[in-house]
ZAMAR-326803 format. One record per residue (C-alpha): y, z, x. Coordinates in pm, whole numbers, plus 50000, padded with zeros to 5 digits. Example, Ala and Ser with C-alpha at 12.3 -4.5 7.8 and 13.67 -1.06 7.14 Angstrom:
// residues 2
495505078051230/498945071451367/
// end
This chain:
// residues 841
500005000050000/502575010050291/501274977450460/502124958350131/505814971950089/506244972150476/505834928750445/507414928950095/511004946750269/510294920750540/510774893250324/512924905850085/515034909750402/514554872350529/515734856150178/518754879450107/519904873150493/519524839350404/521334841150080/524104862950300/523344891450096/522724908750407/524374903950717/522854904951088/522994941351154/521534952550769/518944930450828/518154941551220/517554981151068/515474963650744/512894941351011/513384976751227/511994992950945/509684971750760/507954970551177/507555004051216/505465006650903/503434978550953/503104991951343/502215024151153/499345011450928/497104991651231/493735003851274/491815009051546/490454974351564/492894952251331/491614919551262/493084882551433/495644876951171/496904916851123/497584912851538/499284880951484/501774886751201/502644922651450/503444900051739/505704876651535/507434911551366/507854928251659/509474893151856/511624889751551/513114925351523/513334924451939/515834895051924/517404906551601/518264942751829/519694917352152/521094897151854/524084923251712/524174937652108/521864963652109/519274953252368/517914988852430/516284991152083/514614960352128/512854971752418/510224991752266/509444959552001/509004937652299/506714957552438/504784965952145/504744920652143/503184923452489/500514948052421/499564928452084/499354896452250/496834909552539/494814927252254/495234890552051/493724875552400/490954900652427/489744894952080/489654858352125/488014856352451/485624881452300/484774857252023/484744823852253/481704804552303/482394787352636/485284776152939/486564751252593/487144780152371/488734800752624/491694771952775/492074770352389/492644807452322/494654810252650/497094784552506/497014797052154/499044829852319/500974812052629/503794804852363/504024839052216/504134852052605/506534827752698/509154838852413/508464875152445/509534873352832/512444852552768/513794879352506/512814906352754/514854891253055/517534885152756/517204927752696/517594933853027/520474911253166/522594929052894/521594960753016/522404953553361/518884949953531/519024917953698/515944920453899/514244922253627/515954895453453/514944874453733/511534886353689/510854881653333/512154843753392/510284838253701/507094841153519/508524817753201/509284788953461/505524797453641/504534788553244/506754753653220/503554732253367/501794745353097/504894747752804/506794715952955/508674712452609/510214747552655/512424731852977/515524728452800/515724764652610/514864780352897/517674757153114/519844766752827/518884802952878/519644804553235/523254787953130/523854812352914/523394839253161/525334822353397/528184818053135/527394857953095/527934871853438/531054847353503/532964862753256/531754897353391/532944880553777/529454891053881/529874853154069/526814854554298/524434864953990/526004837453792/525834811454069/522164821554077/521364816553689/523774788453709/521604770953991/518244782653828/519734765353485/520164729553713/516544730453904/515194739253544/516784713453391/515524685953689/512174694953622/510754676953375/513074644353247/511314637952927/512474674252815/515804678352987/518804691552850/520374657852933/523234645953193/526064655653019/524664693552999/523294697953340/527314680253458/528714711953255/526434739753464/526864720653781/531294724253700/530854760353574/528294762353922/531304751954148/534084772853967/532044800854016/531354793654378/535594782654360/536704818454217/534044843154404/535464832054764/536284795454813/536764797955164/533254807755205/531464784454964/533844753054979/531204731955039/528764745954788/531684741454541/532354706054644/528754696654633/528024711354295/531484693854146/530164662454310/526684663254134/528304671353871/530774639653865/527684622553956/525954635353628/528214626953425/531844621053488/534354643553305/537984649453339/537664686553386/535374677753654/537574654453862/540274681953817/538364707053946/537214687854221/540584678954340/541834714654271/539294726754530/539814700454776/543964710954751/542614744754809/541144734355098/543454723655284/541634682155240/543844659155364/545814631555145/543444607555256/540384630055109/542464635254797/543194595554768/539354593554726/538914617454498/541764606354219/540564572054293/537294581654168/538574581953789/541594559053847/539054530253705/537794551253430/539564556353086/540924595053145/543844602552867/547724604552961/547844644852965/544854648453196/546554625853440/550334642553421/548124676453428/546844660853761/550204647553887/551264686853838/548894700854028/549294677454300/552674674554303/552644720354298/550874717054616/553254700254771/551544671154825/554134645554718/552624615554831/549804610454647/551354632454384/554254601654402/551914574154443/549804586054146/552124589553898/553164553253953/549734541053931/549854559453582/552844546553434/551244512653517/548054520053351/550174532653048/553104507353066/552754498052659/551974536952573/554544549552366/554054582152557/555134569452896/558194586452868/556444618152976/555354599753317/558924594753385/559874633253289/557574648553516/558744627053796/562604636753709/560934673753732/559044673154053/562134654054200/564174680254146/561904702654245/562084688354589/565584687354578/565284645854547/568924651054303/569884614454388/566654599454265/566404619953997/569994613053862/568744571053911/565704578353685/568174597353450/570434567053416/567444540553374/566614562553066/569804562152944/569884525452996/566864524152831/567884541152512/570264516152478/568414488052474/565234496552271/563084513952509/564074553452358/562184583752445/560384599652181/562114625751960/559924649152146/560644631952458/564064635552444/564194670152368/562394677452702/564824655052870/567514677252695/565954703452858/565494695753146/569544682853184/570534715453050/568814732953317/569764715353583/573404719053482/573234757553466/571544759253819/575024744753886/576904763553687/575594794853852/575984784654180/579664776354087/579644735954099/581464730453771/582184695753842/578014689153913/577124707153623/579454686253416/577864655253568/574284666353414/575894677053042/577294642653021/574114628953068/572914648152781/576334637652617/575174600252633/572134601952409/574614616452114/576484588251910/580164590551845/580934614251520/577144631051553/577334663351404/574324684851559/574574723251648/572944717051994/575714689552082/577854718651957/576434742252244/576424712652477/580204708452441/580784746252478/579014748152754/581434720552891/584254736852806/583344769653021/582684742653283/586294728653243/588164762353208/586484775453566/587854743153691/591314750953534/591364719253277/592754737453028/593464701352795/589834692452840/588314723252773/590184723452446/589024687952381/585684697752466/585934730552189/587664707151930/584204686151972/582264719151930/584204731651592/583504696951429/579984699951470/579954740651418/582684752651324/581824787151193/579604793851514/580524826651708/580254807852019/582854788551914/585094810851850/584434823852200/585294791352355/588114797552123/589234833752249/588614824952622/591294796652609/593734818252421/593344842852730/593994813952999/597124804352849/598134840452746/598164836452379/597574872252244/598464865051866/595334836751933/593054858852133/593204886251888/592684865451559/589674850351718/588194884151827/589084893351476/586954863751368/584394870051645/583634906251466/583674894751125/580774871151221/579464898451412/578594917351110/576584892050952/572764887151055/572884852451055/575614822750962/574814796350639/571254789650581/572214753150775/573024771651074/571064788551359/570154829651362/572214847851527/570244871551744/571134907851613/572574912052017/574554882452040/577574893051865/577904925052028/577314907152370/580294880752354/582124913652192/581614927952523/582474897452724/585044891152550/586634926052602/585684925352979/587674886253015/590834905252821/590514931853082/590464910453382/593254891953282/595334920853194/595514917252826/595144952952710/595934948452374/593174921252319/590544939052524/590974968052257/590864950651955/587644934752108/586704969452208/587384984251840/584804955751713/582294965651909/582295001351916/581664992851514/578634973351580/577064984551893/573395002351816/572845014252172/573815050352243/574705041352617/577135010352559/578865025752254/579875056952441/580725035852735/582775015152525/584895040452326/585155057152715/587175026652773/588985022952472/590285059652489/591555052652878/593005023152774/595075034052412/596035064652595/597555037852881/599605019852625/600925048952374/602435064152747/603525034352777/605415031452401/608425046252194/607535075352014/608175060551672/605105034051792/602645065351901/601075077651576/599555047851480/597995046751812/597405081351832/595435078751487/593105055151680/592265076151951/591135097351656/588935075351557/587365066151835/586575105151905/585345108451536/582815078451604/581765095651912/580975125051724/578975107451466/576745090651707/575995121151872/575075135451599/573105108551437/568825106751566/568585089251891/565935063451907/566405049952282/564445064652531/566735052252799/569085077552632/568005112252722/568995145552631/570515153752983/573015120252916/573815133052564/575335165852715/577125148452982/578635124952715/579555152552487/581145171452751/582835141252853/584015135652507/584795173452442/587375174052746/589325143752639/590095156952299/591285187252487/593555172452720/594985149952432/595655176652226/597605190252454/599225162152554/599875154852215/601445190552113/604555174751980/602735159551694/601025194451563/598835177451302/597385157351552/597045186751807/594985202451553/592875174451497/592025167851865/591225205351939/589165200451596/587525173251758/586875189452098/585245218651929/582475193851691/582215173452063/581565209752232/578695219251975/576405189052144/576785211152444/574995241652570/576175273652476/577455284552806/580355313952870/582925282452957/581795265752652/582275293652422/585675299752560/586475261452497/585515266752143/587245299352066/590755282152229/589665253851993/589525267951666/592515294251733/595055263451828/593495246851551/594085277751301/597695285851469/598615245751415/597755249151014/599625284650979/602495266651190/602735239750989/602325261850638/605585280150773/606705246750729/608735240050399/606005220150240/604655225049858/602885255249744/599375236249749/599765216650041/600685252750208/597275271450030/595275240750185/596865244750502/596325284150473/592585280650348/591735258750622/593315277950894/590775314350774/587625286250737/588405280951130/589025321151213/586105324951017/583925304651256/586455318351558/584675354051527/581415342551518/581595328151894/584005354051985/581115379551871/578585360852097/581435356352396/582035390252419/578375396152516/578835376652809/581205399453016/584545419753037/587275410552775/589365435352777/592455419452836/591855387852662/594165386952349/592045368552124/591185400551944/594945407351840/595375371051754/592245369551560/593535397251381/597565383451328/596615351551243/593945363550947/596615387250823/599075359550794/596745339850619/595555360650334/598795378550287/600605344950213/597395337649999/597735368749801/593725375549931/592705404549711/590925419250079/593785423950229/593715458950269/590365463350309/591305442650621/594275467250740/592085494850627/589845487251003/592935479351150/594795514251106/591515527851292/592095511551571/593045532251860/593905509552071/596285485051859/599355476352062/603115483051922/603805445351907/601255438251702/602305465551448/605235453551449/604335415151387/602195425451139/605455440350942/607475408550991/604415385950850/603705413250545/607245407450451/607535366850530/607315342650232/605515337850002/603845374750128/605435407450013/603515435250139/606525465050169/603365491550190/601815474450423/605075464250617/606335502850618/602895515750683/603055487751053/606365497951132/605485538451078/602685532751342/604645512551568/607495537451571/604855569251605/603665544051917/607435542352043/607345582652053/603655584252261/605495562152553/606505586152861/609755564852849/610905548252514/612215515752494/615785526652331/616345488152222/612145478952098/613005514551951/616065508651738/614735469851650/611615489451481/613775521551323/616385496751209/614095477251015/612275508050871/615485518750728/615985484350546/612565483750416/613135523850261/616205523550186/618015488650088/621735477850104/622845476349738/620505502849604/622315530949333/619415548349193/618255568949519/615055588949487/615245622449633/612195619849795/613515583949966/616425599650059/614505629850305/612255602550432/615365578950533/617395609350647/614165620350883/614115585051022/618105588751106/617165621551264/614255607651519/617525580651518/620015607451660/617405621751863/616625593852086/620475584852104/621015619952209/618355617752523/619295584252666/621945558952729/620365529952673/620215526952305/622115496552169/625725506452047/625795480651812/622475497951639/624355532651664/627105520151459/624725505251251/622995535051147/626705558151135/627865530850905/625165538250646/625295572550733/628765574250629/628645547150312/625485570650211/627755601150199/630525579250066/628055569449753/626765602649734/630685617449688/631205589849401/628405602749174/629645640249201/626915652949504/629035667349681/626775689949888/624745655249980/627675639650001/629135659450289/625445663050453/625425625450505/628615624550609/628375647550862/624925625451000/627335596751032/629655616951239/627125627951436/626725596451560/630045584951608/630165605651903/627105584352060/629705555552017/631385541952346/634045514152364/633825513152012/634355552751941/637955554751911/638005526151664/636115545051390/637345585351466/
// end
């Protein structure tokens, strides 16, 4: 039953395969398994026909394994063949009645023994054992006198193997399988693989013997490449004959031989100008030369033989034969005049090869040469020909005209250009570069104008070539770099501006806005102030652009994080030193210092950094308050307000972090921190004020001025703190009293203004209280005067005079006891007076 399904999978497998139901590797495991049954289910003496469908199984599913390249499972199959075909022998011979019966049974298995060895040495070539190989197919050719029709697969074989190793440059195993494949072939005539086959192992035979050393087997090459040609003559033969005998070293008279070998015989046009290359590559010019004439006589009404007379223009410039070349041009152009054109695809190459020429000029500076070889392209156009590559052709004249200062023909030359492509970018840069010989800015910058509006497109009318996605940025560049070299600042930044807008790479846009910053900060030193701002404005946006890209993803790997730094630092410094050299335009001040701060964030964190930010954002925030002094509307002033705290906000954040890094004690920021946030939300009527000042009056170590700045700002429009403003001055005067020596004048400044705030001119309805507190303030007053010399006069009379009007006010209401106590202060101080004392007693 096992045996049954075992043959049943076997051919179920066979027709589906066929059917390509199954493909080669399904059907390698199905004869794999459908085997191992029937391997399985063999008795201990299986009968003739049992032995013989295992051999033919266990051949199939051997070659099926090498088949899909998997020669070590079919190993074990092959061997199994073997065994089966000795026990197939044994039987027979066992059964034979004579020396008839037994050349008969020997012959019956030869076949199966001949296959099985040939798969084996096919198993073990692709596993590497060529000894063996060699073995297995040692003993099939032993079996050819016997199997004589099997010559030409086992020829075929050894080709195959050859074909094998040369591709794995094992050369001297594949010149051996190679040579085995010819003598097998030779053998027997009637069953040969034929001329033509045993000419293609005898070429593959030499290149194999050409590529593993030719030095060493040159004449093994040459000998197989001659039997070869002998065999059969091919053109890949007679190539590779004559490349060998090049590489060699044969002389021209050698090589004569050889190419007159196939001169007589029919060989097509490209294997001969594939022949005049190589010969012509090695330098050997003569026949090379010679050849290439016999050709164009053998293919004198070919339609093709344009292509003879284009690889001679090549190879005579090659060899720096320019004066023949140019006669060969000319008898073309001739030509094409009088019937005998070039083929469209021809003439292209001829294009070509003109073009190239004239640049090899062009870069070696000989305008006038190179013009000689674009006019030769020239002539093939006819008059009013509208083509984009005459367009190119004519540009490419023009350049050629404006190095050689003919400034009328270069302009002729870019008329020509526009009439065939007129909205071409590379016309417009033939365009711009004129306008920049003859100094015409207004013309230089429309073009460049025009340039970057084309630049922004990815490619002109569907009529018109693609424009690579570099090319507009490119002549951008170019064009900014001519403007630059011939002085023309104010075209080489408009060019500039256009491509800083379209550049993609990280390192030429930074490089680029580097030099338009240098160069608008050369020409707005250079201006009028009433010109600046607009230029100013620019430098802005160049900085803001430089911002952006740093902080956009950077794709380049060119562009590493160590260049990013150095550009942001860069960056960061030159929107520091313009906003201080821009301090007379305060908006813009702020801006830059804005600017320098984003720039600095793209930096590390260092102690110089964090210093460059703090000065940043503290400008920036005493610019806004500055300018909200300013007599500007109520809601431009609360933006300006609002936007100076958002940047004292972010101010104490790195001053928090700063202060980590080392000894601050005399820095100010602290105080200004502090003055410029109380300025803010008082004038913004902030509802934390005094939680603010409630910190502030625990400070031990607040200084006197700031006290008494903080009074001035609680009292300074649109603010009106008087609490807070008396409570300042109170501390600043109890400060006053601390000092071993008070400042008489800081003294009377502070006292004078403490007076006003308690105790206003005008006021009728005096509180008693208010009254002691102003009268202590006149007594610390008269005590000070009393102790020193220095104390203004001017705020001695000051405080007599409202001494005295006090009493005066007092008298006029009926309190008369008040009255005379307050006159009586102001007396007191009238003897403090000095020039001015005898005025007033």
């Amino acid at each position: 039953q096992v045996e049954e399904s075992a043959i049943n999978l076997w051919n179920w497998a066979v027709t589906k395969h066929t059917g390509s139901v199954v493909n080669d590797e399904q059907r390698a495991k199905l004869r794999f398994v459908a085997c191992r049954l029937v391997c399985l289910c063999e008795g201990s003496d299986p009968p003739e026909g049992t032995i013989r469908r295992q051999i033919l199984m266990c051949m199939k599913t051997g070659k099926g394994w090498i088949d899909i390249g998997k020669a070590d499972l079919a190993d074990g199959f092959l061997e199994i063949a073997m065994s089966s075909i000795e026990k197939l022998y044994a039987k027979l011979l066992k059964g034979s009645d004579g020396e008839a019966d037994i050349h008969v049974h020997k012959a019956d298995v030869e076949m199966n023994l001949f296959k099985v060895l040939s798969y084996q040495a096919e198993s073990v070539l692709a596993q590497g054992d060529f000894q063996k190989a060699v073995m297995c197919v040692q003993r099939c050719k032993d079996m050819l006198m016997k199997l004589p029709k099997e010559t030409c697969y086992l020829s075929i074989l050894c080709y195959n193997f050859g074909v094998e190793t040369y591709e794995w440059k094992r050369y001297e195993q594949s010149s051996f399988w190679l040579s085995q494949s010819y003598d097998i072939g030779k053998t027997d005539m009637k069953y040969s693989v034929g001329k033509e086959m045993q000419a293609k192992v005898l070429r593959l035979l030499a290149t194999a013997y050409f590529e593993w050393d030719c030095n060493l087997y040159l004449e093994k090459a040459l000998k197989a490449i001659s039997l070869a040609n002998q065999e059969n003559l091919h053109p890949a033969g007679c190539f590779l004959k004559i490349k060998i005998l090049l590489k060699s070293g044969a002389s021209d008279e050698d090589i004569n031989s050889a190419v007159a070998e196939f001169l007589h015989h029919e060989m097509s046009l490209d294997f001969c100008l594939n022949t005049a290359k190589l010969l012509l590559e090695h330098g050997r010019e003569s026949v090379g030369f010679d050849f290439l004439k016999s050709v164009a006589e053998q293919f004198e009404s070919s339609p093709d033989l344009g292509k003879i007379t284009l690889l001679h223009i090549e190879f005579l410039l090659q060899n720096k034969r320019e004066l023949l070349a140019k006669q060969k041009v000319e008898e073309i152009i001739i030509g094409h005049y009088t019937g005998k054109q070039l083929l469209p695809e021809a003439l292209n190459q001829l294009h070509i090869i003109l073009w190239d020429r004239a640049a090899e000029h062009y870069e070696a500076k000989s305008y006038s040469e190179a013009l000689h070889w674009y006019n030769y392209s020239v002539s093939f156009y006819t008059p009013g020909q509208i083509d984009q590559n005459l367009a190119k052709l004519q540009r490419n004249m023009a350049s050629c005209y404006l190095h050689l200062k003919q400034i009328d023909k270069a302009k002729e030359a870019v008329k020509e250009a526009k009439r065939c492509d007129p909205n071409s970018i590379f016309t417009k840069f033939s365009v711009y570069k004129i306008a920049v010989m003859e100094k015409d800015t207004d013309k230089a910058v429309e073009t460049v104008i025009e340039m970057g509006k084309l630049a922004e497109k990815s490619s002109q009318h569907e009529d018109k070539l693609r424009v690579d996605e570099n090319t507009g940025t490119n002549l951008l560049s170019l064009a900014a770099q001519i403007a630059l070299e011939n002085e023309q600042q104010v075209v080489a930044i408009k060019a500039l501006e256009y491509l800083s807008e379209h550049l993609q790479d990280c390192q030429q846009l930074f490089a680029a806005l580097k030099c338009l910053v240098r160069l608008m900060l050369s020409k707005v030193m250079a201006e009028n102030e009433e010109k600046r701002g607009e230029d100013i404005n620019s430098m802005l946006t160049y900085l803001t652009l430089a911002h952006k890209r740093l902080a956009g993803s950077f794709t380049e790997e060119e562009f590493t994080g160590d260049m990013r730094i150095l550009d942001a630092h860069w960056f960061r410094k030159v929107a520091w030193n313009l906003a201080v050299q821009f301090r007379d335009y305060p908006e813009k001040m702020r801006d830059f210092f804005l600017l320098s701060f984003k720039l600095s964030q793209f930096c590390p964190s260092d102690k110089a950094v964090l210093i460059a930010q703090k000065t940043c954002l503290l400008m920036a925030a005493a610019v806004d308050l500055e300018m909200g002094r300013q007599q500007v509307t109520p809601s431009k002033q609360m933006e300006l307000l609002t936007q100076a705290l958002q940047h004292l906000q972010v101010c104490k954040e790195i001053w928090k972090v700063l202060k980590l890094t080392g000894d601050f004690a005399k820095d100010p920021t602290e105080t200004l921190l502090l003055l410029y946030e109380f300025e803010a939300r008082s004038k913004l009527n902030d509802p934390t004020l005094h939680d603010l000042m409630e910190s502030v009056w625990e400070q031990p170590q607040i200084e006197v001025k700031t006290l008494e700045i903080i009074a001035s700002l609680a009292m300074e429009s649109p603010a009106r703190y008087p609490v807070l403003c008396k409570k300042a001055l109170k501390g600043a005067l109890n400060l006053h009293r601390k000092q071993t020596v008070i400042d008489a004048e800081k003294f009377s400044k502070c006292l004078h203004s403490l007076i006003n705030l308690s105790f206003p001119t005008g006021l009728t309805d005096l509180d008693a209280c208010v009254l002691q507190e102003v009268w202590d303030y006149f007594e610390d007053a008269l005590s000070v005067v009393s102790n020193t010399d220095a104390y203004p006069e001017m705020e001695i009379l000051w405080l007599m005079t409202r001494a005295w009007n006090t009493g005066i006010f007092q008298y006029t209401v009926g309190k008369y006891k008040e009255a005379e106590q307050w006159c009586g202060l102001g007396m007191r101080f009238l003897n403090h007076l000095g020039s001015l004392k005898k005025s007033y007693e």
